[in-house]
N, CA and C atoms as an extended XYZ file, in Angstrom:
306
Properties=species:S:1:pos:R:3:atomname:S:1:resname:S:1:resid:I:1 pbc="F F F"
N       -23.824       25.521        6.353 N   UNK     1
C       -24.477       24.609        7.260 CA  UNK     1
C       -24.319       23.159        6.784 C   UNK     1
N       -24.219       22.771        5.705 N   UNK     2
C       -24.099       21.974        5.224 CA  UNK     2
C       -22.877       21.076        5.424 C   UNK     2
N       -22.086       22.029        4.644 N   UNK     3
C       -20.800       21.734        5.445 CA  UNK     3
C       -20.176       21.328        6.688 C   UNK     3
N       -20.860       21.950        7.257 N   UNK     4
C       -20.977       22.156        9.075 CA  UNK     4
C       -21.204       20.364        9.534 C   UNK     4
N       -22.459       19.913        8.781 N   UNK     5
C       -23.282       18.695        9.219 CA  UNK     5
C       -22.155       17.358        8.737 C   UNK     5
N       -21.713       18.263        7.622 N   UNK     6
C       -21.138       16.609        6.438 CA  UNK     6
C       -19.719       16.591        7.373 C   UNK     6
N       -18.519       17.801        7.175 N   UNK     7
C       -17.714       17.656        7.711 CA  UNK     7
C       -17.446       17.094        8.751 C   UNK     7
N       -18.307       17.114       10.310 N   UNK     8
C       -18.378       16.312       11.782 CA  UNK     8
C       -19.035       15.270       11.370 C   UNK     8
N       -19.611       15.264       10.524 N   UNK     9
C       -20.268       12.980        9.997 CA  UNK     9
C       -18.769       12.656        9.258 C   UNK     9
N       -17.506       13.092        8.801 N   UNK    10
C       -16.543       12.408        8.031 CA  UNK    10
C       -15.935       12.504        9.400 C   UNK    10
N       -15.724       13.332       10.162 N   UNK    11
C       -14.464       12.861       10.927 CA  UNK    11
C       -14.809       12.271       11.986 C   UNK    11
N       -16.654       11.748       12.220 N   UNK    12
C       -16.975       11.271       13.674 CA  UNK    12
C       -16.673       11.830       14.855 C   UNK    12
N       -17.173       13.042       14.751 N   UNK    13
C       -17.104       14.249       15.321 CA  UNK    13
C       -18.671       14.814       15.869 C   UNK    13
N       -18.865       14.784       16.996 N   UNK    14
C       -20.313       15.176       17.141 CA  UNK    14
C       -20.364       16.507       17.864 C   UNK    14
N       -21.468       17.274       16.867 N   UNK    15
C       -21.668       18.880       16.782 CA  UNK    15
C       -21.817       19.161       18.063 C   UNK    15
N       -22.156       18.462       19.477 N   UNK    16
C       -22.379       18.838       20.860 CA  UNK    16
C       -20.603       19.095       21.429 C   UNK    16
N       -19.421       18.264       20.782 N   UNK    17
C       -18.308       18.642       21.201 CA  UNK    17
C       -17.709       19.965       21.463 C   UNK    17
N       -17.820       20.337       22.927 N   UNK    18
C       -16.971       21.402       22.738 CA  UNK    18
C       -15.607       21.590       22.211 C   UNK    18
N       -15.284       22.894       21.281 N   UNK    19
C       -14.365       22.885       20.497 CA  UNK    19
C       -12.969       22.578       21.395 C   UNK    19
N       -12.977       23.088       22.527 N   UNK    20
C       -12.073       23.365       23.624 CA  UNK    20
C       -11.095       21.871       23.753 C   UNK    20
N       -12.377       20.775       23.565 N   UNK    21
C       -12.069       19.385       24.076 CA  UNK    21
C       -11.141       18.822       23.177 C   UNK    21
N       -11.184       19.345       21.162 N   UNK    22
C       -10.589       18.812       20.525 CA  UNK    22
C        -9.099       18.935       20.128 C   UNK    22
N        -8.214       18.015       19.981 N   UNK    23
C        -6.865       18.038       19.850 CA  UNK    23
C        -6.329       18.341       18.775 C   UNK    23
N        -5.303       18.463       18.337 N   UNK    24
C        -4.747       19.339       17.292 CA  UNK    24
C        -4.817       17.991       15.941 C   UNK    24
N        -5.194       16.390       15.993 N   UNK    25
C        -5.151       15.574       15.190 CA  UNK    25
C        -6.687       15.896       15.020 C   UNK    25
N        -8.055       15.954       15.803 N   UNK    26
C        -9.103       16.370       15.430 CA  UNK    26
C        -9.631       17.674       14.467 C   UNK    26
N        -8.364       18.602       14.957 N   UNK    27
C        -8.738       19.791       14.110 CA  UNK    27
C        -8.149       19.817       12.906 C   UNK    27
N        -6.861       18.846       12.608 N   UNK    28
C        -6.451       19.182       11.590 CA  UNK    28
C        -6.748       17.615       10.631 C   UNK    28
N        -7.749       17.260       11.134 N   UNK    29
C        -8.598       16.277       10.590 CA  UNK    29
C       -10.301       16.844        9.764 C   UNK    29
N       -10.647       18.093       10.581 N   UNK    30
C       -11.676       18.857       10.314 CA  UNK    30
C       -10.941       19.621        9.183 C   UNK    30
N        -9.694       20.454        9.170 N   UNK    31
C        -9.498       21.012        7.928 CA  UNK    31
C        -9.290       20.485        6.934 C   UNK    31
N        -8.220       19.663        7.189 N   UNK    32
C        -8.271       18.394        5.651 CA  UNK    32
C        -9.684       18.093        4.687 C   UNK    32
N       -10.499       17.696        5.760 N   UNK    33
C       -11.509       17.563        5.428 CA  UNK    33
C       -12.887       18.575        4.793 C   UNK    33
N       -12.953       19.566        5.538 N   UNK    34
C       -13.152       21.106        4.831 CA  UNK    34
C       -12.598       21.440        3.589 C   UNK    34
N       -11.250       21.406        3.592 N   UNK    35
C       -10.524       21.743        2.150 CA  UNK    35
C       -10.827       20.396        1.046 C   UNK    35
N       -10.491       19.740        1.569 N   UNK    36
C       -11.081       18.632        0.744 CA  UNK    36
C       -12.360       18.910        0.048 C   UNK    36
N       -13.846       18.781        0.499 N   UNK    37
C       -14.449       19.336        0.016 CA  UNK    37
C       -15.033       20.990       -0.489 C   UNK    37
N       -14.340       21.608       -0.057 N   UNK    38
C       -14.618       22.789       -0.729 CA  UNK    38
C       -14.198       22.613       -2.061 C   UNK    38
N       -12.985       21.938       -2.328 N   UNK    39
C       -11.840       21.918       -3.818 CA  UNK    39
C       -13.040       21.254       -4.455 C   UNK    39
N       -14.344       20.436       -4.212 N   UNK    40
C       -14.830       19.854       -4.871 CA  UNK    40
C       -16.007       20.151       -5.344 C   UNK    40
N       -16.339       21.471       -4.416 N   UNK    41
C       -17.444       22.149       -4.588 CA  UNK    41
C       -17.273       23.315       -5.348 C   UNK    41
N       -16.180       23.796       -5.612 N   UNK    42
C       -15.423       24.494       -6.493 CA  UNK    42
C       -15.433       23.712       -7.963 C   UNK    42
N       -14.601       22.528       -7.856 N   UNK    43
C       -14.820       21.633       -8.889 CA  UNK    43
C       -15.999       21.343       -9.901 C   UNK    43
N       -17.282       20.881       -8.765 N   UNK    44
C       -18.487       20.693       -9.315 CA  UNK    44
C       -19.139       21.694       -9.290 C   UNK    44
N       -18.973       22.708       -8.664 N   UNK    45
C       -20.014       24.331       -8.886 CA  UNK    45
C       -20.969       23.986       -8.320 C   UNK    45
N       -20.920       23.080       -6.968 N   UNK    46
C       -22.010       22.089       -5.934 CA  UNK    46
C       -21.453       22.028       -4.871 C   UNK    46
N       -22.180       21.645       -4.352 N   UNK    47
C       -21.622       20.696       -2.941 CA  UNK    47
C       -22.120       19.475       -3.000 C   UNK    47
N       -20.517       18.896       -2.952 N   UNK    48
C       -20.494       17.071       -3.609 CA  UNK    48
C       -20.006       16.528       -2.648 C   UNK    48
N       -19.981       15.956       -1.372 N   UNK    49
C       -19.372       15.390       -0.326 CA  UNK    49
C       -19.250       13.802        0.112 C   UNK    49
N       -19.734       13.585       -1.195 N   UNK    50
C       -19.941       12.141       -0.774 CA  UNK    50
C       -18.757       11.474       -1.932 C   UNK    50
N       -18.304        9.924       -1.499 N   UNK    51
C       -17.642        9.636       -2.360 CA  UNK    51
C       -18.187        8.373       -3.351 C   UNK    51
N       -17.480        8.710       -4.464 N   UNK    52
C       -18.364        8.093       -5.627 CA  UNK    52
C       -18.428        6.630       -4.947 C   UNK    52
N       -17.741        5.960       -4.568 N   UNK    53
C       -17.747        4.324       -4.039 CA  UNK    53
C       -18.727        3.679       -3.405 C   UNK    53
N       -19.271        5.014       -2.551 N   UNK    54
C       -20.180        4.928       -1.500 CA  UNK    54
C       -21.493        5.083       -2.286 C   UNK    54
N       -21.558        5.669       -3.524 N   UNK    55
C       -22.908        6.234       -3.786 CA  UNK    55
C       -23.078        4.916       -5.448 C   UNK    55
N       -22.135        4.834       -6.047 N   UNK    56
C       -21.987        4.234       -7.200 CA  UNK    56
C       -22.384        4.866       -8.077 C   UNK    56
N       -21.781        6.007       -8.362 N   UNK    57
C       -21.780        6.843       -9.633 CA  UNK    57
C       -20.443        8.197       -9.529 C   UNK    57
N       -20.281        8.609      -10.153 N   UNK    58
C       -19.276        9.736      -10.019 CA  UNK    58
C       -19.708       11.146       -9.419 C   UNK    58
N       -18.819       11.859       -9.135 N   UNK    59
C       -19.939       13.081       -8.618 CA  UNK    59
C       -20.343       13.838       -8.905 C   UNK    59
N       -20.255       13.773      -10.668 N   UNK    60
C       -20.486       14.611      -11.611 CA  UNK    60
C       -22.083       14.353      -12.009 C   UNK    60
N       -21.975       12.980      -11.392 N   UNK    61
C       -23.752       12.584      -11.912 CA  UNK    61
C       -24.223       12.083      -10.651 C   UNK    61
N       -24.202       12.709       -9.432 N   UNK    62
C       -24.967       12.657       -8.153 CA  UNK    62
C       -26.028       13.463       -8.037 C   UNK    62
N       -27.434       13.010       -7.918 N   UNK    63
C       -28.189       14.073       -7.370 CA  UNK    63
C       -28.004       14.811       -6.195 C   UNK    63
N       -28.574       15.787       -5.849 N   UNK    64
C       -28.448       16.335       -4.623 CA  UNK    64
C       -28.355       15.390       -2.925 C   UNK    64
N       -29.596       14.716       -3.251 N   UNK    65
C       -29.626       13.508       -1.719 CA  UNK    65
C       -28.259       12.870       -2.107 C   UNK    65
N       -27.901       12.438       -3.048 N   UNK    66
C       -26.912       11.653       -2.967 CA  UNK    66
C       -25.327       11.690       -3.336 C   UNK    66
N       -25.405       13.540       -3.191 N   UNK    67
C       -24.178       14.022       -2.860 CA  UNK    67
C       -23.624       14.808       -1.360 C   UNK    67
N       -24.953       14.239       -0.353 N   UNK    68
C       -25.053       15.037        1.026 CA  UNK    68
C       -24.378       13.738        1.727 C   UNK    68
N       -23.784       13.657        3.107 N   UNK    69
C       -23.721       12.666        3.866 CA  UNK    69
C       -24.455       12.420        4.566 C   UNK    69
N       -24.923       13.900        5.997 N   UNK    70
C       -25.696       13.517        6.962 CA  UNK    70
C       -27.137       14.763        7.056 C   UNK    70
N       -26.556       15.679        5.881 N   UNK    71
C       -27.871       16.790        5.720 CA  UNK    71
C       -28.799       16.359        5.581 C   UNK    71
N       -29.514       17.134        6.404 N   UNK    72
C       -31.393       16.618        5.652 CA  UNK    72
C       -31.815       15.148        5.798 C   UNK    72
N       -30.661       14.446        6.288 N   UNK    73
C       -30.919       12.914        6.197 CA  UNK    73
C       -31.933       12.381        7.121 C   UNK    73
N       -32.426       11.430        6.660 N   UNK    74
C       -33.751       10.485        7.475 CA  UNK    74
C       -32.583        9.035        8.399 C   UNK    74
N       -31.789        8.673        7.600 N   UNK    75
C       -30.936        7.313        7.799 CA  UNK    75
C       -29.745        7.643        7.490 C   UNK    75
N       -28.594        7.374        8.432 N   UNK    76
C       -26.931        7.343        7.927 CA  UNK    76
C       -26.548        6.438        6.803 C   UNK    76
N       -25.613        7.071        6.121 N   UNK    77
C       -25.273        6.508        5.004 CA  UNK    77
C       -24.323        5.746        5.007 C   UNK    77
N       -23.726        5.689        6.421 N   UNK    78
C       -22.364        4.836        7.148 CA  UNK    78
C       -23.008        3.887        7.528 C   UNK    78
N       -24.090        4.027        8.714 N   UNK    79
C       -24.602        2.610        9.335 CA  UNK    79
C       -26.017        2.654        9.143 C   UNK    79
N       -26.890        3.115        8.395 N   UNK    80
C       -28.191        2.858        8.258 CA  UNK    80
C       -29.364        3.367        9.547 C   UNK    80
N       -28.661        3.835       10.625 N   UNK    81
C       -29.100        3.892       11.860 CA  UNK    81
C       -29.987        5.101       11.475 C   UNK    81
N       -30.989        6.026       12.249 N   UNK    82
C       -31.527        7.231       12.048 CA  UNK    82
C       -30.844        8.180       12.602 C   UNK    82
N       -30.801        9.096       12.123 N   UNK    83
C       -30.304       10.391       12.172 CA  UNK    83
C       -30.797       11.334       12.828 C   UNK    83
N       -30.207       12.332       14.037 N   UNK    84
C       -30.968       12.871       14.864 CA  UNK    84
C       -30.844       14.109       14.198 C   UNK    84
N       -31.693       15.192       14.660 N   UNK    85
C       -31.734       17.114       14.134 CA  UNK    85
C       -32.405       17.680       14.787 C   UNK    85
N       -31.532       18.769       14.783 N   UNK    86
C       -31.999       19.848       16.359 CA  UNK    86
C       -31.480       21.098       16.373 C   UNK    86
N       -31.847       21.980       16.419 N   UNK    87
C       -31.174       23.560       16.118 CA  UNK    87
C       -30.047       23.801       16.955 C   UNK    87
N       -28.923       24.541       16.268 N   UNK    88
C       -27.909       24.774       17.125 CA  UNK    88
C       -27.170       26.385       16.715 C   UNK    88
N       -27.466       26.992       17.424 N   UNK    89
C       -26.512       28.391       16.863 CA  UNK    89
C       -27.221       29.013       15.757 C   UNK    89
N       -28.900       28.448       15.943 N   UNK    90
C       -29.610       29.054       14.878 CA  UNK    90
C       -30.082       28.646       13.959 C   UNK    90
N       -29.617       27.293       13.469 N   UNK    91
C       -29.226       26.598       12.173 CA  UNK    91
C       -29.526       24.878       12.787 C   UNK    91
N       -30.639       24.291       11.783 N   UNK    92
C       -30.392       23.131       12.038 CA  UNK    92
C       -29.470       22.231       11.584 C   UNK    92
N       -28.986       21.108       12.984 N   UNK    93
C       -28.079       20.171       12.188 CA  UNK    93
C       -28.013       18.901       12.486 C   UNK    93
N       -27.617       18.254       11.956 N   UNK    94
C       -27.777       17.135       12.340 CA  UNK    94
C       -26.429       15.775       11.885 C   UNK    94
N       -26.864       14.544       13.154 N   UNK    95
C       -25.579       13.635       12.916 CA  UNK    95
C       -26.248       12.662       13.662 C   UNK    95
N       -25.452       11.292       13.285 N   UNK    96
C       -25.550       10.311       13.263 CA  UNK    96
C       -25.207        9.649       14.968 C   UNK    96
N       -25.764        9.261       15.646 N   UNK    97
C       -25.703        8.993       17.317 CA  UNK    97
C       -24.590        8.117       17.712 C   UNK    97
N       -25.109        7.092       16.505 N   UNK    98
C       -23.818        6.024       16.617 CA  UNK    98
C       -22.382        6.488       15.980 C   UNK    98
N       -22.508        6.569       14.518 N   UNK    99
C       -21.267        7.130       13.928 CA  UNK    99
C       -20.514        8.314       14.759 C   UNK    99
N       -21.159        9.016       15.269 N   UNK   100
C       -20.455       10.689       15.862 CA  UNK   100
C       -21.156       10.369       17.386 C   UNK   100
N       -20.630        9.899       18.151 N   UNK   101
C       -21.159        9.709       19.688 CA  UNK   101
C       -20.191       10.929       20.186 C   UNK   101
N       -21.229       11.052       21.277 N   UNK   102
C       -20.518       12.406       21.984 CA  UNK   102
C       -19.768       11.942       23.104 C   UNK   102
């Protein structure tokens, strides 16, 4: 789920998109990005999704809030804006209105 939330906040991708709508540069923008962080969650024996630049520390020494992008979040970490969350498929999730417009 996590994954789910961070991955559509990196590619500005909003979770209401039907899959149907997205093009083969969207999807293979979602896997890059999936593999990308999995290798890192593998790496750190975590889930680390954020990048050190953005947070100012490495991701070896990120706490949890500040290795998430849009999980659990109160405020985007892209534009400061608030963050909406709402159950979907069972599972809450959530994204950013402005960053990921539908």
């Amino acid at each position: 789920n996590i994954y789910r939330a961070d991955v559509l906040f990196e590619t500005a991708i909003h979770p209401l998109r039907p899959g149907s709508s997205l093009s083969r540069d969207d999807f293979d923008r979602i896997w890059k990005t999936l593999t990308r962080f999995m290798q890192w969650g593998l790496k750190y024996k975590r889930i680390v999704n954020a990048e050190p630049a953005r947070v100012g520390k490495p991701r070896s020494r990120m706490g949890r809030e500040e290795a998430l992008l849009v999980y659990k979040k109160q405020q985007c970490t892209r534009c400061a804006g608030p963050i909406d969350s709402w159950e979907l498929a069972g599972r809450a999730i959530f994204a950013c209105p402005t960053c990921q417009p539908l």
